[in-house]
C-alpha positions in Angstrom: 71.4 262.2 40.7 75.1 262.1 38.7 76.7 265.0 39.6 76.6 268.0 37.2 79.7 270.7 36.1 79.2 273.3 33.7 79.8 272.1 30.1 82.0 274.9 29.0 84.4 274.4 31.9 84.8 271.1 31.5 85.8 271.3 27.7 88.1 273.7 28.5 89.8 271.8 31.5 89.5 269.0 29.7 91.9 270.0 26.8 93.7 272.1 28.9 94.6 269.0 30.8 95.1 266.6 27.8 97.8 268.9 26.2 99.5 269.6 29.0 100.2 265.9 29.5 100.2 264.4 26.1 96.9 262.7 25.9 94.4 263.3 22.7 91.5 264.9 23.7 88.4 263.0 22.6 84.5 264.2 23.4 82.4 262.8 21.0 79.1 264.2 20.2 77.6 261.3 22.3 78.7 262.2 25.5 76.6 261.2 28.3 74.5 263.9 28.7 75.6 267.8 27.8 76.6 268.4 31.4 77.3 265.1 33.2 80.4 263.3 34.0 80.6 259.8 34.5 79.5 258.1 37.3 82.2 255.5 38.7 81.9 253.0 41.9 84.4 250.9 42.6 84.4 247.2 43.7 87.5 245.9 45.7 89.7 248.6 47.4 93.0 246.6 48.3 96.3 247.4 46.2 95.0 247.5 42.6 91.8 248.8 43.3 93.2 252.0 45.1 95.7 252.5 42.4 93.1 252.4 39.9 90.6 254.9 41.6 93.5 257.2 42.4 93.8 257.3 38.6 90.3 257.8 38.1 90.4 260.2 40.8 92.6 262.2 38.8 90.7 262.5 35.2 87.6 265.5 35.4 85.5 263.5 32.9 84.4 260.9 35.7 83.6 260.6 39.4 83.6 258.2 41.9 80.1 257.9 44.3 80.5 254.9 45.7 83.2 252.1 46.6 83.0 248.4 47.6 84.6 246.0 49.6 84.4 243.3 52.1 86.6 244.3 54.4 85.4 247.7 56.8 88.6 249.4 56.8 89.3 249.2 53.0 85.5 250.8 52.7 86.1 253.4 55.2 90.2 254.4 53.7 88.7 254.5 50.1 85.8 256.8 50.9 88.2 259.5 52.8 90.3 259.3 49.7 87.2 259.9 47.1 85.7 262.8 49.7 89.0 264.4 50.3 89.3 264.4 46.7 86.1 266.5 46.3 86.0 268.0 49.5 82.7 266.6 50.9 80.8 263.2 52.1 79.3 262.1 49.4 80.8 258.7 48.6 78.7 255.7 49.6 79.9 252.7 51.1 78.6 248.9 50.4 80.5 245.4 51.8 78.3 243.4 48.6 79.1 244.4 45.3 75.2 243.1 44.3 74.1 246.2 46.6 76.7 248.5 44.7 75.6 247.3 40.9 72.1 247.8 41.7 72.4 251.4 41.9 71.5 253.2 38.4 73.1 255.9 39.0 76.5 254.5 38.5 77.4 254.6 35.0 80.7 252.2 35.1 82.2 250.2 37.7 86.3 249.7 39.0 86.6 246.1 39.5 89.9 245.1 41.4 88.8 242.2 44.0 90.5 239.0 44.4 91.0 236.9 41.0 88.6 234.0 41.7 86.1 236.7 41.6 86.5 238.3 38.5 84.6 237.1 36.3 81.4 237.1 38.6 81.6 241.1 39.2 82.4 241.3 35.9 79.0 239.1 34.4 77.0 241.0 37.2 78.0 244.3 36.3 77.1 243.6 32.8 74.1 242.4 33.2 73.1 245.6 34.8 74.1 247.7 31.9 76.9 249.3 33.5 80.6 249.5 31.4 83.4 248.5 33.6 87.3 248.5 34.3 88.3 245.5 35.0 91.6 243.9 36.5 92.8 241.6 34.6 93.6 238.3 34.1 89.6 236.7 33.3 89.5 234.8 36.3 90.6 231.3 37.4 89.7 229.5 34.7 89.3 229.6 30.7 85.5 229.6 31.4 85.7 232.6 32.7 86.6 234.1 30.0 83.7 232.5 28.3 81.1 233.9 30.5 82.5 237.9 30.5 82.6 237.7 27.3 79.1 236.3 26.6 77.9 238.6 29.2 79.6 241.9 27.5 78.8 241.6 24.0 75.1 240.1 25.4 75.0 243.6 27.4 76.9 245.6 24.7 79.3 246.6 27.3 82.3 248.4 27.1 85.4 246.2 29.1 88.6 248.0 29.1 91.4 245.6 31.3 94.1 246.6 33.6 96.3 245.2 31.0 97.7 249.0 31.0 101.2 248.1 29.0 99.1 248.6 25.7 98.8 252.2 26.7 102.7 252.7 27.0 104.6 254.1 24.1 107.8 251.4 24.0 105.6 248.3 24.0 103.5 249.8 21.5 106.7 251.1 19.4 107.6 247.3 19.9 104.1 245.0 18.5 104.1 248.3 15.7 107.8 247.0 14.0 106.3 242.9 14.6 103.3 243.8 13.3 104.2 245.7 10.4 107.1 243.4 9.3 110.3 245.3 10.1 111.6 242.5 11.6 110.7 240.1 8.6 108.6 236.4 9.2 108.7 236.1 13.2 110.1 232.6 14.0 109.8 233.1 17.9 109.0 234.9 20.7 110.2 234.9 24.1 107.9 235.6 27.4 108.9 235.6 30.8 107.5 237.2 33.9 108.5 237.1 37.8 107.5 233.9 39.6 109.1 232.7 42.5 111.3 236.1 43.3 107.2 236.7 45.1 107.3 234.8 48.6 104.8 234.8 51.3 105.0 237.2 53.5 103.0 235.7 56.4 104.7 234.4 59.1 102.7 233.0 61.6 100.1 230.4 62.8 98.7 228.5 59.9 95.7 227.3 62.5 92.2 228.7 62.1 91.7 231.9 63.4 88.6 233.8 64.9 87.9 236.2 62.0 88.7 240.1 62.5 85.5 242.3 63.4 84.9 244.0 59.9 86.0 241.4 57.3 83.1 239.4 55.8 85.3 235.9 55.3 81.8 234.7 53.3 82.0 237.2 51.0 85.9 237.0 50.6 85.7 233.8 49.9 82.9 233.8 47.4 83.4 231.1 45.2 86.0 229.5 46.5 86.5 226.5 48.1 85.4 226.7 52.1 88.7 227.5 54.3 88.7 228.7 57.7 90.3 232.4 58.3 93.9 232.8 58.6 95.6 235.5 58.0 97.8 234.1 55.2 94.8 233.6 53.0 93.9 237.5 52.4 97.9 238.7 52.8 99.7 240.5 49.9 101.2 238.7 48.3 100.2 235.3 49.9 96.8 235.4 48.0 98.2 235.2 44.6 100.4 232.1 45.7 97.4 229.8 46.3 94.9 228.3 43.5 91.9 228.8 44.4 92.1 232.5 44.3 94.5 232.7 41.5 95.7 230.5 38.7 99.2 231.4 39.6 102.0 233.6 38.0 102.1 232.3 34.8 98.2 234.0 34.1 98.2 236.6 36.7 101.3 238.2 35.9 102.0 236.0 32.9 98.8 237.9 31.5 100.7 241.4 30.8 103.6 240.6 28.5 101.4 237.3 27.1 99.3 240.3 25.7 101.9 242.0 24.2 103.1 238.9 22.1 100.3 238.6 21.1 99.8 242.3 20.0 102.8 242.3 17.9 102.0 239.1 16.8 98.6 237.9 16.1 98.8 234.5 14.9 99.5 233.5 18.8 95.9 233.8 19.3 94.5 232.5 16.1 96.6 229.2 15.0 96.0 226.1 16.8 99.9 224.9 18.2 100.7 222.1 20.8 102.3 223.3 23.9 104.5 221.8 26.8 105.4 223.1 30.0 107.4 221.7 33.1 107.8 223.5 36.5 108.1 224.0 40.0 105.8 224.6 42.9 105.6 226.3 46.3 106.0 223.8 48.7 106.2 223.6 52.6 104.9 226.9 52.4 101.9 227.6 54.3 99.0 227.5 51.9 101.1 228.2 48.7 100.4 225.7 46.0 101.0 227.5 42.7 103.4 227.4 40.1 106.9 228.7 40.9 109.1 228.4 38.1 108.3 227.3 34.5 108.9 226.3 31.4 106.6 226.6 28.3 107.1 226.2 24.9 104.4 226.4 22.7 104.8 225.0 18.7 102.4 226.3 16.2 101.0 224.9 12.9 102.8 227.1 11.2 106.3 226.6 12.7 106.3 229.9 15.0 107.3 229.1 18.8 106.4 230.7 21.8 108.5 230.3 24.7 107.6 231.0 28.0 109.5 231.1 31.0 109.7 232.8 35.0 112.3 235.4 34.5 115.4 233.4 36.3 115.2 231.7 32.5 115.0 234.9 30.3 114.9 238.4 31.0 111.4 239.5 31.5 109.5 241.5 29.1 108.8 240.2 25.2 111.2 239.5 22.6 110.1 239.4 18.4 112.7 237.4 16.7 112.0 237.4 13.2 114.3 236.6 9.8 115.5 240.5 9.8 116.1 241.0 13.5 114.3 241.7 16.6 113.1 244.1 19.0 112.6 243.6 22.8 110.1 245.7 25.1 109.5 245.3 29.0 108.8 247.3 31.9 110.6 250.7 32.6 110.3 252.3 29.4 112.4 249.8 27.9 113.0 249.3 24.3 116.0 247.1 22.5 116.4 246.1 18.9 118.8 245.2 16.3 120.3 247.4 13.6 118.7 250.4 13.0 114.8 249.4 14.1 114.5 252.2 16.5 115.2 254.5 13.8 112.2 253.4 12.0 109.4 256.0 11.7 105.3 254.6 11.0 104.5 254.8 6.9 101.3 255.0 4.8 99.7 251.7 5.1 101.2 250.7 8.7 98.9 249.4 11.2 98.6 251.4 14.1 97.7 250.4 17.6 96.7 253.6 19.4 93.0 253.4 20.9 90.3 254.4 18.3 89.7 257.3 19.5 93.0 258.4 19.2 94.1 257.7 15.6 94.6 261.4 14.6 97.2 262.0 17.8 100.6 262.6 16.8 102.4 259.6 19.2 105.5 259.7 17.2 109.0 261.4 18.8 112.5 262.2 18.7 114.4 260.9 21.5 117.7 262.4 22.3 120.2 259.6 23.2 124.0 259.2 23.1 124.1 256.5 20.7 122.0 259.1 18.4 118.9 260.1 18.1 115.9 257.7 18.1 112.2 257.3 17.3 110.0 256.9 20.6 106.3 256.6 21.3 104.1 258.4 23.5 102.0 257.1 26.2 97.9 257.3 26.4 96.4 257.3 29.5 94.6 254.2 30.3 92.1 255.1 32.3 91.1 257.6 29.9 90.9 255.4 27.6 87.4 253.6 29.4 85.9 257.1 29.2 86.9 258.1 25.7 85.5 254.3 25.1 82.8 254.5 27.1 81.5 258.2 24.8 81.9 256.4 21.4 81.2 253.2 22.2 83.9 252.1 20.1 86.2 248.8 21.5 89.2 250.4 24.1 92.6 249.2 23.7 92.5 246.3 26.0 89.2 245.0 25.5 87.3 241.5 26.5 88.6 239.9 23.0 92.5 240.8 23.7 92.6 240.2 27.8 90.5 236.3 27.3 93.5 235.5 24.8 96.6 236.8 26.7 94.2 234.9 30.3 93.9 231.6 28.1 97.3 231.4 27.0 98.4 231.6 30.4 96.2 229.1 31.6 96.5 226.9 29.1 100.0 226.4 30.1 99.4 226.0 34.1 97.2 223.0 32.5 99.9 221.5 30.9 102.4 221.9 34.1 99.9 220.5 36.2 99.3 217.4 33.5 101.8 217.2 32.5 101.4 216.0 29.4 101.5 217.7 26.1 98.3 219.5 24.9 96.8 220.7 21.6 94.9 223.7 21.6 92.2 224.5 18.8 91.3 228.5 19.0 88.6 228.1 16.5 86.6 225.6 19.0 88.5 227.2 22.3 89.5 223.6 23.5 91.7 221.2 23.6 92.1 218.5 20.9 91.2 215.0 22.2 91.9 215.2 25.5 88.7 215.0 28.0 91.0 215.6 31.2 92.6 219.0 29.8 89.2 220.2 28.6 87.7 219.1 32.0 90.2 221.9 33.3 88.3 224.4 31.6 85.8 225.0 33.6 86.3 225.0 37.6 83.5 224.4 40.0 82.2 227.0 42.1 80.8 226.8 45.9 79.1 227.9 48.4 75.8 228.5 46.3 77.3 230.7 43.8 76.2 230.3 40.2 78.3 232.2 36.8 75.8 233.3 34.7 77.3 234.6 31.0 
């Protein structure tokens, strides 16, 4: 049984809660019943799975019942924080994410595991008619993308990605004046992202290991190609540094401000454009065998360019450069742009990114600076955002359609490192234009008897 609060509370709280931080308060009329909250459980409790059911943890339109992982200690530290959280014992724990989706009382799922399993949580969770949160990037591959995407709109699923920048106000404030043209016909932008500033952090024996009582290596490994244990291969952030549980930097972390380029400027994902990219790898490394440093530039039909770099070549974040100026958005609330941009307010007729459910909430401020006052944005809350989603059943602000474009962009141009070679990409067929190696790098195999189903 989903556990019950009384209505009027809850409304109350609820916008009690949303004005005091900011947030628009949204419950539609199709709310999930007129006294339940939403039932969460969360697959994969390392780093990004805990901070994503901490903020989960936080919102009183939701709660979490059960939580997933294959290692014992991660299951047993996310259940004390869930029943601290509510004071009792109530959260279930499972070590196979097939035991945890088969529950119908669970509503949505968390899903934060290792990247090389993404997109089979994500496929699995659809096709049991559950909504999800899902870390991004897609997976490992451009098919991955493919298959989550079949399997959500199959499902009619709601997917809102841990591509959280789109809920910030500055990079928002940003894609708004690219969007809308207050920098004039955008001629480039620039993208770049850490990449080798991450090092191992494993030091010892790369020799097979016995494997720890409470990790189920099967189960960690998945898909992936068979390795014995070592301790390097599940270390933070060691993981992220090898290829068959990551594509590497440039779509892992690549993903974030790949999005945002493409928020404040659309035609990235639409117009077919050729693309080279050189680069480095981890080498004599242990197990590393990603992409290190890089260099992409990607040419489009129309003339735009798109270069993207590891942030020892450009300072990480996006830049818009268009025929009137530019504006420049990253991390840390930061916002830059030429003349007087920053001074520009939204006007009748702009488009407007906020999350449909929010397009009556007044996200336009004054912000108090010594070089003179300034228009800022304010933030959403992301997580929110699935739930307000999830009651209107209206697409969330990073959805399936926006997180496979910013995950195939940043594939597409590990393909080209590794090929080396320069590659034509068609969006309107999603492959490559005669070349039967590239598109062969579409789709990776999968082991040890697992099967994607879209």
């Amino acid at each position: 049984m989903k556990p019950v609060i009384n209505r009027r509370l809850f409304l109350k709280s609820s916008a009690f809660a949303a004005a005091a931080i900011g947030f628009p308060t949204v419950i539609p009329s199709t709310a999930f019943g007129a006294n339940d909250k939403i039932a969460i459980g969360c697959i994969g409790a390392g780093g990004r799975g805990t901070d994503n059911m901490r903020n989960f943890l936080g919102l009183d339109r939701c709660r979490i019942v059960a939580v997933c992982d294959v290692q014992r200690k991660r299951q047993e530290r996310a259940k004390d924080l869930v029943d601290t959280k509510y004071g009792d014992k109530g959260c279930a724990m499972f070590g196979d994410f097939r035991e945890i989706t088969a529950r119908k009382d669970i509503d949505a799922m968390i899903i934060a595991p290792q990247d090389h399993w993404h997109s089979l949580v994500a496929t699995a969770v659809a096709n049991a008619g559950k909504d999800m949160f899902c870390e991004k990037p897609t997976g490992v591959c451009i098919n991955d993308g493919f298959a989550t995407r079949a399997a959500l709109r199959k499902n009619k699923r709601i997917y809102q990605s841990g591509m959280w920048q789109r809920s910030l106000g500055n990079f928002r404030q940003g894609c708004e004046l690219a969007l809308n043209g207050y920098v004039g016909k955008i001629s480039e932008v620039q993208v770049a992202v850490p990449g080798k500033s991450f090092q191992p952090s494993y030091k010892g024996s790369l020799d097979p290991q016995p494997v720890p009582d409470g990790v189920d290596w099967a189960m960690w490994l998945g898909p992936a190609r068979f390795s014995p244990f070592n301790p390097y291969r599940i270390a933070y952030p060691d993981w992220y540094l090898m290829n068959d549980y990551c594509e590497g930097w440039t779509t892992n972390w690549g993903v974030h401000h790949l999005d945002i380029a493409n928020w404040g400027c659309p035609l990235l994902g639409k117009e077919s454009f050729e693309v080279e990219c050189g680069g480095t790898y981890y080498i004599n490394q242990g197990f590393a065998d990603n992409i290190a440093t890089w260099k992409a530039v990607f040419t489009y039909e129309s003339g735009l360019r798109m270069v993207f770099t590891d942030s020892t070549q450009q300072p990480a974040g996006t830049k818009f450069i268009g025929e009137k100026g530019w504006v420049y958005v990253d991390r840390g609330d930061k916002i830059e742009a030429s003349g007087d941009l920053l001074k520009v307010r939204p006007k009748a007729g702009d488009v407007r990114l906020l999350p449909a459910d929010s397009m009556s909430f007044s996200d336009v401020t004054t912000i108090k600076a010594k070089a003179g006052d300034r228009v800022g944005y304010k933030n959403v809350n992301h997580w929110q955002g699935l739930l307000d989603a999830m009651r209107s059943r209206k697409d969330p602000i990073a959805g399936i359609d926006a997180t496979h474009t910013a995950s195939t962009l940043g594939m597409i141009a590990g393909i080209a490192a590794r090929l080396q070679q320069k590659l034509k990409w068609d969006w309107k067929t999603e492959r490559f234009v005669n070349n039967d190696l590239a598109n062969a790098m579409i789709v990776r195999p999968m082991h040890n008897g697992w099967k994607l189903e879209g």
